[in-house]
Residue frames as a rotation matrix with the C-alpha (Angstrom) as fourth column:
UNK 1
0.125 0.517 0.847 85.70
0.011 0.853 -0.522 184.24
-0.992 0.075 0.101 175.29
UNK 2
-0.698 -0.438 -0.567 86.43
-0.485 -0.294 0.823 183.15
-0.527 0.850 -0.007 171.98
UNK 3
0.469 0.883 -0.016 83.69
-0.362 0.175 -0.916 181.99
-0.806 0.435 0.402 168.96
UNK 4
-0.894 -0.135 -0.426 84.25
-0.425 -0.043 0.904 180.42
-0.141 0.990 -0.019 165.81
UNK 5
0.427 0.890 -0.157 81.52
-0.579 0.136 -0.804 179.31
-0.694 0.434 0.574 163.01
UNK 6
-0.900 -0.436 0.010 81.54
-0.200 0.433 0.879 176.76
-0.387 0.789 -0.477 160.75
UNK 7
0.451 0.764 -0.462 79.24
-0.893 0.384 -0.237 175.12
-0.004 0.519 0.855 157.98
UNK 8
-0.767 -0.624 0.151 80.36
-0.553 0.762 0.338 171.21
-0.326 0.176 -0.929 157.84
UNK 9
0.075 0.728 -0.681 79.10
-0.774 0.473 0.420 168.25
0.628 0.496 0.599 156.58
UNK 10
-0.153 -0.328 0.932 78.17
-0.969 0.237 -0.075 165.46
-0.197 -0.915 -0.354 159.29
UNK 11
-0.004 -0.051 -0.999 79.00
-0.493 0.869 -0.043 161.67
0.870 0.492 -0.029 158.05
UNK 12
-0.173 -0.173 0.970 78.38
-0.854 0.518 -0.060 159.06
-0.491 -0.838 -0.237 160.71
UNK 13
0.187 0.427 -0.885 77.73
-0.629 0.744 0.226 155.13
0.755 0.514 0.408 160.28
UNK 14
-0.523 0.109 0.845 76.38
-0.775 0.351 -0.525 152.28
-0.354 -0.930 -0.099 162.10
UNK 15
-0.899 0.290 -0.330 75.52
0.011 0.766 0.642 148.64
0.439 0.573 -0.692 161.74
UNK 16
-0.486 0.695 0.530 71.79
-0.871 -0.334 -0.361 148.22
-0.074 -0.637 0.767 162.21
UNK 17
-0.998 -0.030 0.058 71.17
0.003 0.872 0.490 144.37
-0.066 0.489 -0.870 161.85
UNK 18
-0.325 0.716 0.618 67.19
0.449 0.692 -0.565 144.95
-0.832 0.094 -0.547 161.43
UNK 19
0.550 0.496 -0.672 67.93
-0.366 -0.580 -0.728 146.57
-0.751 0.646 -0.137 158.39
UNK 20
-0.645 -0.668 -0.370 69.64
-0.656 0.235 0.718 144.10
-0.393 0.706 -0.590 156.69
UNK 21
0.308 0.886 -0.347 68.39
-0.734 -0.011 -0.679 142.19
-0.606 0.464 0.646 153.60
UNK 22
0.164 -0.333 0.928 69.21
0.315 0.910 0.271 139.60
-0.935 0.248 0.255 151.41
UNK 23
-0.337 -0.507 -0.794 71.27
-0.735 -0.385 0.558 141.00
-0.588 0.772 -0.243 148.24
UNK 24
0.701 0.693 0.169 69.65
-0.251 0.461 -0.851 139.84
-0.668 0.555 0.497 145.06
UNK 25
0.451 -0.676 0.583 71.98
0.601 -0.253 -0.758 139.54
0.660 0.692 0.292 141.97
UNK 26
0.090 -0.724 0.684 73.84
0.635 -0.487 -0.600 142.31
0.768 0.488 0.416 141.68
UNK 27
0.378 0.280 0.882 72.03
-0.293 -0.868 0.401 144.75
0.878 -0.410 -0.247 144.56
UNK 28
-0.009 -0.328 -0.945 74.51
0.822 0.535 -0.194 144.40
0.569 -0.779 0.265 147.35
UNK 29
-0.806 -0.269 -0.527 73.39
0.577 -0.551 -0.603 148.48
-0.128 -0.790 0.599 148.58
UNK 30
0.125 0.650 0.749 70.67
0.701 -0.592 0.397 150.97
0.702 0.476 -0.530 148.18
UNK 31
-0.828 0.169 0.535 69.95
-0.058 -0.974 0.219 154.27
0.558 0.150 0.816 148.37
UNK 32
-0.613 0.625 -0.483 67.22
0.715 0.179 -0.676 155.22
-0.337 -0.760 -0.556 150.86
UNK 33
0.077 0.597 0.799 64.10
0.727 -0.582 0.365 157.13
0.683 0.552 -0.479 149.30
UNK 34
-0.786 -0.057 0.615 63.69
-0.265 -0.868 -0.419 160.82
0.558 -0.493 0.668 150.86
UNK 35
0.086 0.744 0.662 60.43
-0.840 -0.304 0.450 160.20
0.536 -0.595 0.599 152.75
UNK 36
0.422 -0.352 -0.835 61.74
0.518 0.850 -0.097 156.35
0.744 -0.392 0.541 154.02
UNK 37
-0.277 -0.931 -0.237 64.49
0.614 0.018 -0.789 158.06
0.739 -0.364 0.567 156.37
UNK 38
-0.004 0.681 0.733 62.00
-0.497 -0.637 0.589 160.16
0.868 -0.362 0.341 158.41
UNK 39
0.758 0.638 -0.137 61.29
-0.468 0.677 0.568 156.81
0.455 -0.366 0.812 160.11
UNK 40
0.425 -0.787 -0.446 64.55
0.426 0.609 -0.669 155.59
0.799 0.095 0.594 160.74
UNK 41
0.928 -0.311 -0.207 66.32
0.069 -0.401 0.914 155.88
-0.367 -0.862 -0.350 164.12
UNK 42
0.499 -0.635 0.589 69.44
0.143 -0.610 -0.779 158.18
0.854 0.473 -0.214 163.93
UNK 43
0.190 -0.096 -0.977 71.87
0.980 0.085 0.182 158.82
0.066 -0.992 0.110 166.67
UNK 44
0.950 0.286 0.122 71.73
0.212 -0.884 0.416 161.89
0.227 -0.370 -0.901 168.79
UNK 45
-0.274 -0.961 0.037 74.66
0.920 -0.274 -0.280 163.69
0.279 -0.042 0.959 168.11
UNK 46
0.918 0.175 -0.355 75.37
0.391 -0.546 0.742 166.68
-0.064 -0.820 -0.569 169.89
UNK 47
-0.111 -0.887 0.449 78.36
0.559 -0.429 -0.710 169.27
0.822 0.172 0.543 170.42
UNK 48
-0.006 -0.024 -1.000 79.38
0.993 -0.118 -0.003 169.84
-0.118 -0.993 0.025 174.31
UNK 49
0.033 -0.134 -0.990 79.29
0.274 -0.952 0.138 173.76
-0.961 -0.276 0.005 175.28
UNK 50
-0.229 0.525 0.819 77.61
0.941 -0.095 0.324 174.75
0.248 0.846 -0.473 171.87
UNK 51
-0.868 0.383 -0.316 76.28
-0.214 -0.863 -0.458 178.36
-0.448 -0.331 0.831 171.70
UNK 52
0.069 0.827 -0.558 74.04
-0.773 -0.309 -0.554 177.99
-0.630 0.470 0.618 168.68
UNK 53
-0.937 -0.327 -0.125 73.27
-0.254 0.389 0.886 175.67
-0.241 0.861 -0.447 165.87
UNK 54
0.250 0.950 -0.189 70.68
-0.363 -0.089 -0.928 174.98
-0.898 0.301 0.322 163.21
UNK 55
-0.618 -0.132 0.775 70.66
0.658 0.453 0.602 172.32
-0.431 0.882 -0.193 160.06
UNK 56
-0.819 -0.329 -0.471 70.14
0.041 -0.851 0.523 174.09
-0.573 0.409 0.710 156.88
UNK 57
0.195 0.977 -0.083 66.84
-0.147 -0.055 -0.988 174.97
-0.970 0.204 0.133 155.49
UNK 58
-0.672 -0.407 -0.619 66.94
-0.415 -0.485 0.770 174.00
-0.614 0.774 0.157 152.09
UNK 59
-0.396 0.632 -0.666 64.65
-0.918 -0.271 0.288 173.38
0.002 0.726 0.688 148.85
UNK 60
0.644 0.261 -0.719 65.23
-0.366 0.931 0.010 169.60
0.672 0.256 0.695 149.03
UNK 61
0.918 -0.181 0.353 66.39
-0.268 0.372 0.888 168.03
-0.292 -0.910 0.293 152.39
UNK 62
0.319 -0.940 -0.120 70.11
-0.797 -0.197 -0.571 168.09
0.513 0.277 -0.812 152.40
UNK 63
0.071 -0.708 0.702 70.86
-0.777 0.403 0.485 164.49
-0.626 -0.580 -0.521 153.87
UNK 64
0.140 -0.285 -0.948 71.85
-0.632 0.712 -0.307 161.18
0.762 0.642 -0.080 151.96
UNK 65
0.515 -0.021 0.857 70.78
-0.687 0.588 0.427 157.75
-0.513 -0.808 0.289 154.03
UNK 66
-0.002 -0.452 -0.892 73.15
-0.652 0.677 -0.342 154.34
0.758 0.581 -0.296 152.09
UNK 67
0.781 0.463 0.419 71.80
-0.602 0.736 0.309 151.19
-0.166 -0.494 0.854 153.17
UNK 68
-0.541 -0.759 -0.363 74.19
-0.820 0.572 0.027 147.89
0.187 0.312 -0.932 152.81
UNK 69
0.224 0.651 -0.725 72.65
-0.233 0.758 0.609 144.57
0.946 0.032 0.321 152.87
UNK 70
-0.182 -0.522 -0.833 74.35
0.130 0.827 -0.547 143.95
0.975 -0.208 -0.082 156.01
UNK 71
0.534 0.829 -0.164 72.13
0.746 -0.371 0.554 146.14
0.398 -0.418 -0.816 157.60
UNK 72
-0.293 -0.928 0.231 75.42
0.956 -0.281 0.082 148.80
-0.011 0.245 0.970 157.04
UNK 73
0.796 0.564 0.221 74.03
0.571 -0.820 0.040 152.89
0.204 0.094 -0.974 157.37
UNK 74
-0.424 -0.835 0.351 75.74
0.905 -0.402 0.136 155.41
0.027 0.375 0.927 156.00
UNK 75
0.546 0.838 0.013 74.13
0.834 -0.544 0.095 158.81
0.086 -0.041 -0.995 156.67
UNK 76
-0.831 -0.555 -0.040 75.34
0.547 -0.828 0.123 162.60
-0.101 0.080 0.992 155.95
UNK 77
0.644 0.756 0.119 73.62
0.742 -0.655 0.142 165.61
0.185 -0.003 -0.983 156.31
UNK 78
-0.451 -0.819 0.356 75.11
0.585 -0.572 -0.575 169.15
0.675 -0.051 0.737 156.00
């Protein structure tokens, strides 16, 4: 049986139309505050025939949500 390990970063995106908004001026994305994205439904990703894994414990949550007006989500996490 063979093993490898990695660290990676996981980028996904998806259109969520009840999170779109009407761009003011100039604001045609945003940034999602750190306690906002708690709430937000994420999809359940998953890796078939895993042994182990665990997202990384760190001082200050390690993901980054990017809204688009078009109700556009951008989401990474390492």
């Amino acid at each position: 049986m063979q093993e490898a390990s990695m660290t990676m970063y996981l980028r996904q995106s998806w259109n969520d139309p009840r999170l779109a908004f009407g761009s003011t001026g100039s604001a045609e994305s945003s940034l999602i505050r750190v306690h906002a994205y708690d709430k937000m439904w994420v999809p359940d990703t998953f890796f078939r025939n895993e042994l182990y894994s665990f997202v990384h414990e760190q001082t200050v949550p390690n993901k980054l949500f990017f809204l688009n007006s078009n109700g556009d989500v951008w989401y990474v996490m390492k």
